[in-house]
C-alpha positions as CSV (number, residue, x, y, z in Angstrom):
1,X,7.1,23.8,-10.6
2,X,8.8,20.5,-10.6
3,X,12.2,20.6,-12.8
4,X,14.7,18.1,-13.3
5,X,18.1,19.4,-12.0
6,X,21.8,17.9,-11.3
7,X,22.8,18.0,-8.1
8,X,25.9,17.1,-6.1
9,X,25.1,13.6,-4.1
10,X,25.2,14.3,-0.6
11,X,27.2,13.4,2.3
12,X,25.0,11.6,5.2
13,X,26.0,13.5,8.9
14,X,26.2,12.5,12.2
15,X,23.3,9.4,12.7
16,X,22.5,10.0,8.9
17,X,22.9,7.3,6.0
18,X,23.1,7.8,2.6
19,X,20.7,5.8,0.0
20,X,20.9,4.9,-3.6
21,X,16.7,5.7,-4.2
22,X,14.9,3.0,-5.5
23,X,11.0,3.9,-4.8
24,X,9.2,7.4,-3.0
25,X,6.3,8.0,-2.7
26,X,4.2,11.0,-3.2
27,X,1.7,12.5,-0.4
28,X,-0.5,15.9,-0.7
29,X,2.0,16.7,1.8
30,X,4.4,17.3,-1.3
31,X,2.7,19.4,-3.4
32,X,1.5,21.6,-1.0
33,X,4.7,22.7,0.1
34,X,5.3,23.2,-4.4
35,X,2.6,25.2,-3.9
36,X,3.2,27.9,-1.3
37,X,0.9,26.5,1.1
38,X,3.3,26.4,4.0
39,X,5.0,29.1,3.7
40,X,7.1,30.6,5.8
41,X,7.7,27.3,6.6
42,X,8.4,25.1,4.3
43,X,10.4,25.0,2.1
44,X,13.6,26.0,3.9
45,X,15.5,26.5,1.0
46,X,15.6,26.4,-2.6
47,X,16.2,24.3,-4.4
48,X,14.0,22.0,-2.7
49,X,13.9,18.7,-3.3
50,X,10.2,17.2,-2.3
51,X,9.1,13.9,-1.0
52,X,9.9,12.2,2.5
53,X,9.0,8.3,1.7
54,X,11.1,6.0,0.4
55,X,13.3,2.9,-0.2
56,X,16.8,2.4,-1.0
57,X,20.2,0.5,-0.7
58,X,22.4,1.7,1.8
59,X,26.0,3.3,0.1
60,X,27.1,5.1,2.7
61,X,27.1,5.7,6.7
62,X,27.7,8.7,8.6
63,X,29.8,9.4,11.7
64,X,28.4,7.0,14.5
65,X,25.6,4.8,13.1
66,X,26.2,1.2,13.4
67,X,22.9,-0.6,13.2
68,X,23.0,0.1,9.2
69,X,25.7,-1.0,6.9
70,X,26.3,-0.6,2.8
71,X,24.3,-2.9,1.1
72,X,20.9,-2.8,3.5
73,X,17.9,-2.3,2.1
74,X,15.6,0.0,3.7
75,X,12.6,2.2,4.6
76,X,13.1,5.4,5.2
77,X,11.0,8.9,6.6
78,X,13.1,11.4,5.5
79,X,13.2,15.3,7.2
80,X,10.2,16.9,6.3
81,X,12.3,20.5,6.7
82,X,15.0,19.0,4.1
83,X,13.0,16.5,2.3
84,X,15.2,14.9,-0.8
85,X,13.1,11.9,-1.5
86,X,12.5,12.3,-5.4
87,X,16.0,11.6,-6.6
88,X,18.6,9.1,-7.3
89,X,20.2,9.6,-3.9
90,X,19.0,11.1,-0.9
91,X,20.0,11.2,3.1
92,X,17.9,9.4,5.4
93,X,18.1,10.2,9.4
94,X,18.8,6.7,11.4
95,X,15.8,6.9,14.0
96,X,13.3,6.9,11.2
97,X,15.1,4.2,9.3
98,X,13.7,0.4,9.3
99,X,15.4,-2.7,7.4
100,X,13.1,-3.6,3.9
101,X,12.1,-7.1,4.5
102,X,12.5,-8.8,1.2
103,X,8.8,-10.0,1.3
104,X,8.1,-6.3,1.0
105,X,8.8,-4.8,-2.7
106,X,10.7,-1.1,-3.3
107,X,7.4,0.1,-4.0
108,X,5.3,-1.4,-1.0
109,X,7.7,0.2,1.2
110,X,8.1,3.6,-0.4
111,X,4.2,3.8,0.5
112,X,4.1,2.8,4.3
113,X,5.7,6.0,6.2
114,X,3.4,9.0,5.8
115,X,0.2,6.7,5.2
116,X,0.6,3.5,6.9
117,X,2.0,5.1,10.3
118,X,-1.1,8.3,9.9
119,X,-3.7,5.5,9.0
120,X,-2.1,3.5,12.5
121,X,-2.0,6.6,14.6
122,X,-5.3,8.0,13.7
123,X,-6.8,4.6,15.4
124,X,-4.7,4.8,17.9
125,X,-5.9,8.0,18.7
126,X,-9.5,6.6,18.7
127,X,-9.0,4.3,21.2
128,X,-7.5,1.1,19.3
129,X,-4.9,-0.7,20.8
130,X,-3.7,-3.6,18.7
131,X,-3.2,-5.9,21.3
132,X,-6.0,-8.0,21.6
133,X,-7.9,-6.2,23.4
134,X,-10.0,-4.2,21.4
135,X,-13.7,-3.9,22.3
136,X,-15.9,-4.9,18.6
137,X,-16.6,-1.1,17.6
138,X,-18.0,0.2,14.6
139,X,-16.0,3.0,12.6
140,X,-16.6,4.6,9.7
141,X,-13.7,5.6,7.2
142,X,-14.1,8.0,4.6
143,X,-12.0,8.4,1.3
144,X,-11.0,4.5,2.2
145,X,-9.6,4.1,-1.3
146,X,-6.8,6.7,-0.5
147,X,-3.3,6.7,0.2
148,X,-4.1,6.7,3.8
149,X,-7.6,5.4,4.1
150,X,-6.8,1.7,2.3
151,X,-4.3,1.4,5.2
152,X,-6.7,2.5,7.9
153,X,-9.3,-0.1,6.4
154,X,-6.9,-3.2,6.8
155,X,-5.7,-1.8,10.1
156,X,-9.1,-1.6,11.4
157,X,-10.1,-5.3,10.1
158,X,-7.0,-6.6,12.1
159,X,-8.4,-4.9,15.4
160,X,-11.9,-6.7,14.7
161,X,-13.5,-3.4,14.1
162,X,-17.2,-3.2,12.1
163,X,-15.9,-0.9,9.1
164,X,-18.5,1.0,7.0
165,X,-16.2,3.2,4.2
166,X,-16.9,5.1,1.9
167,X,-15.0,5.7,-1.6
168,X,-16.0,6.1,-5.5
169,X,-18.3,4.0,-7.4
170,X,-15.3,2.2,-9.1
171,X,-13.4,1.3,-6.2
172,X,-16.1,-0.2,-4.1
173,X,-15.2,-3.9,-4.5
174,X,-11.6,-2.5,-4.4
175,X,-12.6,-2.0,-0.7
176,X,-14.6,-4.4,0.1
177,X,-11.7,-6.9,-0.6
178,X,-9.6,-4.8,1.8
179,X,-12.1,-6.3,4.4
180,X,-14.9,-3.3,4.8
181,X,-18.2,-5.4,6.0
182,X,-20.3,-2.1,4.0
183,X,-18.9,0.5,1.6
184,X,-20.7,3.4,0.9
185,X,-20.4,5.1,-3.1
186,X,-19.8,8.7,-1.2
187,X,-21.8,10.4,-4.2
188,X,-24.9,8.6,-3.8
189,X,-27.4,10.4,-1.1
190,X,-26.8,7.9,1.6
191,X,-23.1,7.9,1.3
192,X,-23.5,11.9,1.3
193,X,-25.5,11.5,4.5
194,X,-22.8,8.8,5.4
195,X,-25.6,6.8,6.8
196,X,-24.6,3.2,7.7
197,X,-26.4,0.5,5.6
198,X,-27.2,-1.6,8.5
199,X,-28.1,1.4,10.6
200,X,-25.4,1.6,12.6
201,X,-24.1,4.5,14.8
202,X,-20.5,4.7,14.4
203,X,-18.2,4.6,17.5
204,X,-15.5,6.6,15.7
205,X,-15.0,8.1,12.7
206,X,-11.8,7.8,10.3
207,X,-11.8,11.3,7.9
208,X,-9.4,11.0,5.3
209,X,-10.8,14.1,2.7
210,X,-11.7,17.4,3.4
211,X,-15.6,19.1,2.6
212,X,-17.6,16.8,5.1
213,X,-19.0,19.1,7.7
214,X,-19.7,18.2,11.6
215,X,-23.5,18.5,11.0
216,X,-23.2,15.4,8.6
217,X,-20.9,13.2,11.1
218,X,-22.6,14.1,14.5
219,X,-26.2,12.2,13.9
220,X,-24.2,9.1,12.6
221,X,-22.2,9.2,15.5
222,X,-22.9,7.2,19.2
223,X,-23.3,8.9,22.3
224,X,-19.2,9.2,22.8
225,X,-18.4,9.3,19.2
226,X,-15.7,10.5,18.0
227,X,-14.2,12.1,14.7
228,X,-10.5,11.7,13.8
229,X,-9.6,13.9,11.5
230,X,-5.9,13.5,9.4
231,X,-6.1,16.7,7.7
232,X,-7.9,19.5,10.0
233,X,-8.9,23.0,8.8
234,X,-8.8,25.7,10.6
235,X,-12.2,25.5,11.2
236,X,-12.0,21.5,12.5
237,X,-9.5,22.6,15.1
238,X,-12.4,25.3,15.9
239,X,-15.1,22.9,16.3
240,X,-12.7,20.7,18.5
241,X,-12.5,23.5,21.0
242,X,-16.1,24.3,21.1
243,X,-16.7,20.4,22.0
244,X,-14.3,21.1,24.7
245,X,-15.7,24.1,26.1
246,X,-19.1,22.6,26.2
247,X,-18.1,19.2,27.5
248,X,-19.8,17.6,24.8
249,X,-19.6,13.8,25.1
250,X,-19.1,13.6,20.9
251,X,-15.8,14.9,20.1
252,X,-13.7,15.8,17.1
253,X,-9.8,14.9,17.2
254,X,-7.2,16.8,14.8
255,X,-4.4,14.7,14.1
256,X,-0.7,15.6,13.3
257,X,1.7,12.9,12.4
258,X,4.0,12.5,15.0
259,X,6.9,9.8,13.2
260,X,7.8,7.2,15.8
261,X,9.9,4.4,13.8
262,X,8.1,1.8,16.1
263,X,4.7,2.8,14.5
264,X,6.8,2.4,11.2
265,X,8.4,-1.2,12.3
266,X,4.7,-2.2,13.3
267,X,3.2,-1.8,9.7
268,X,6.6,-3.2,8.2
269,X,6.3,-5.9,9.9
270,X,2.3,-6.6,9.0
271,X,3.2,-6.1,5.4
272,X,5.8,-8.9,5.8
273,X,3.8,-10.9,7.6
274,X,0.9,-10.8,5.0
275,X,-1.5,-9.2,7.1
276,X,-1.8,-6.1,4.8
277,X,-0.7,-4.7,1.6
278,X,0.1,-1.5,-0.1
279,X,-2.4,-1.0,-3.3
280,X,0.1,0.8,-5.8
281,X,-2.6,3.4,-7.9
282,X,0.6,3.9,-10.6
283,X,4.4,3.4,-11.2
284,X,6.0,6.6,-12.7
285,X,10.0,6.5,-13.6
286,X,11.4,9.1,-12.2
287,X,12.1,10.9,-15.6
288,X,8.1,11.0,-15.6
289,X,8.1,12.4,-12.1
290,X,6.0,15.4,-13.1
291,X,3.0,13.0,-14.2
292,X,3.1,11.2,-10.8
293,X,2.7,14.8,-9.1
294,X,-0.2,15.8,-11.5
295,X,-2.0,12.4,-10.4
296,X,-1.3,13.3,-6.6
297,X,-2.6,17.0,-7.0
298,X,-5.8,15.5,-9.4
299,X,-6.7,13.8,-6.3
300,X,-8.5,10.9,-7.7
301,X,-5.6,8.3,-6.9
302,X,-6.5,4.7,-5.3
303,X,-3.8,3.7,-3.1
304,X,-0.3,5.1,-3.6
305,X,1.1,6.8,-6.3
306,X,5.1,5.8,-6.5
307,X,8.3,6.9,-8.5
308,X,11.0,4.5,-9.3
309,X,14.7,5.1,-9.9
C-alpha cells in the first residue's frame, strides 16, 4: 500500500542530479511493482519509493556532470531498480535527463518518458522511420485513448500513416481530434472484430491493452502484417515464436522499453514544437497521491494521470 513517509533528501552520485519534483507521472508499470507482480525483482528494497517520470528544478549536481546546473528545469527517466519519482525530491541519472522547454508545462513533461518514448519505439519497431520517408501504411492502434496509445496516435499522423483506433464510446471524438482518420468504439461488434470501417487491412498493428487474442488481429492484418505488442504475456512472446518457427509472413513483435534519451529529446522537442501534446486525464497533489494510483490501477484513464508537488 502507498503511505506517506518522511524521508532524508538524497544526495545525487557520480553523473546523478538532484531535483526539487514538480510533476510524475504514473504508469501500470508502478502499481505492479506495489503489487508483487515483479517480484524477485522489483522492488529492491523497501521502502520503495514508486514512479520513474518526472519534472523538476535542478538543486543539486553530483561529482562530474556539467551539462546541468541548479536552476534547470528538466525531464527526467529515473532508475526503474531505485525509482523515487513520487516525492518532493528525487535523483535523476544524467543520460536520461533532457532540458524542459518552457513551451512544455511540469505536467506535459512528467507524461513523455515511459509513454511518449514506448508509443515512438513501438513504431519504430514496425518499420516507421520519421524521416520522410515513410511509405503511406495503414495501422491500427488499440486502447488509443491511453497513456501510451494517444501518443502513438499523433506519432503515427506525423509519419502520414492511415490510423484506424480504437478506444471507449466517450473518447471517440477525443481521438479523432488527435488525428485518427476512423475510430472504432472497441465494445461495439466491429470494434471487437477490430474490422476497419473502410475495409482496410492493417499493415501493422499498435496494441496498447491486454485480452485481444491473435485470432482477432490476424484476418485484419495484410500479407506482412505485423502486431506490436507494448505489454506481452507470456503467451504473446509464445505466439511470436511459433510465427518464427513456421516462417509465417504475419508476425507478432513483444516490445520492451529500451530508454535512449534521444527517443526522449525527439518527443520533447515535438511537444515544443507544437506537433503533439500530452492529454492530462487528472491532476492529483501529491497529498492525494493515493487517488491518482487508484485511477491508474481502475484502468479507465484518458491520457496521463499526474501528481504535482
Amino acid at each position: 500500500m502507498l503511505k506517506h513517509v518522511e524521508v532524508p533528501i538524497p544526495s545525487p552520485k557520480k553523473d546523478e542530479i538532484l531535483l526539487k519534483v514538480e510533476a510524475t507521472s504514473i504508469n501500470p508499470f508502478d502499481w505492479k511493482v506495489q503489487k508483487g507482480m515483479l517480484r524477485p525483482f522489483l522492488p529492491s528494497k523497501f521502502p520503495f519509493i514508486p514512479c520513474v517520470d518526472m519534472t523538476g528544478e535542478v538543486t543539486e549536481v553530483g561529482p562530474g556532470v556539467s551539462s546541468f546546473k541548479a536552476g534547470d528545469k528538466v525531464v527526467a527517466m529515473l532508475n526503474v531498480s531505485s525509482g523515487g519519482g513520487i516525492a518532493e525530491y528525487a535523483v535523476a541519472p544524467v543520460p536520461f535527463t533532457v532540458g524542459r522547454p518552457p513551451e512544455l508545462s511540469p505536467a506535459e513533461g512528467a507524461g513523455l518518458p515511459t509513454a511518449a518514448v514506448t508509443a515512438l519505439q513501438a513504431l519504430k519497431a514496425a518499420g516507421t522511420k520519421f524521416d520522410g520517408t515513410d511509405e503511406p501504411s495503414n495501422v491500427l492502434i488499440t486502447a488509443a485513448s491511453g497513456g501510451v496509445g494517444h501518443y502513438v496516435v499523433q506519432l503515427a499522423k506525423l509519419a502520414n500513416l492511415h490510423v484506424t483506433a480504437t478506444c471507449g464510446a466517450r473518447n471517440l471524438e477525443l481521438v479523432k481530434s488527435l488525428g485518427a482518420d476512423e475510430v472504432l468504439d472497441y465494445k461495439t461488434p466491429d470494434g471487437a472484430s477490430l474490422k476497419s470501417p473502410s475495409d482496410r487491412k492493417y499493415d501493422f498493428v499498435i496494441h496498447c491493452t491486454t485480452g485481444i487474442a491473435w485470432s482477432t488481429f490476424e484476418p485484419n492484418l495484410t500479407t506482412n502484417g505485423k502486431v506490436v505488442d507494448i505489454t506481452p504475456s507470456i503467451k504473446a512472446v509464445a505466439t511470436c515464436v511459433f510465427k518464427k518457427v513456421t516462417f509465417s509472413k504475419k508476425k507478432l513483435v513483444p516490445l520492451l522499453l529500451a530508454p535512449k534519451v534521444e527517443d526522449l529529446k525527439f518527443v520533447v522537442g515535438l511537444v515544443k514544437e507544437g506537433k503533439i501534446r500530452t492529454v492530462v486525464d487528472s491532476r492529483h497533489p501529491l497529498n492525494k497521491a493515493e487517488e491518482a494510483w487508484a485511477k491508474s490501477i481502475d484502468g479507465h484513464a484518458t491520457g496521463k494521470i499526474i501528481v504535482e508537488m
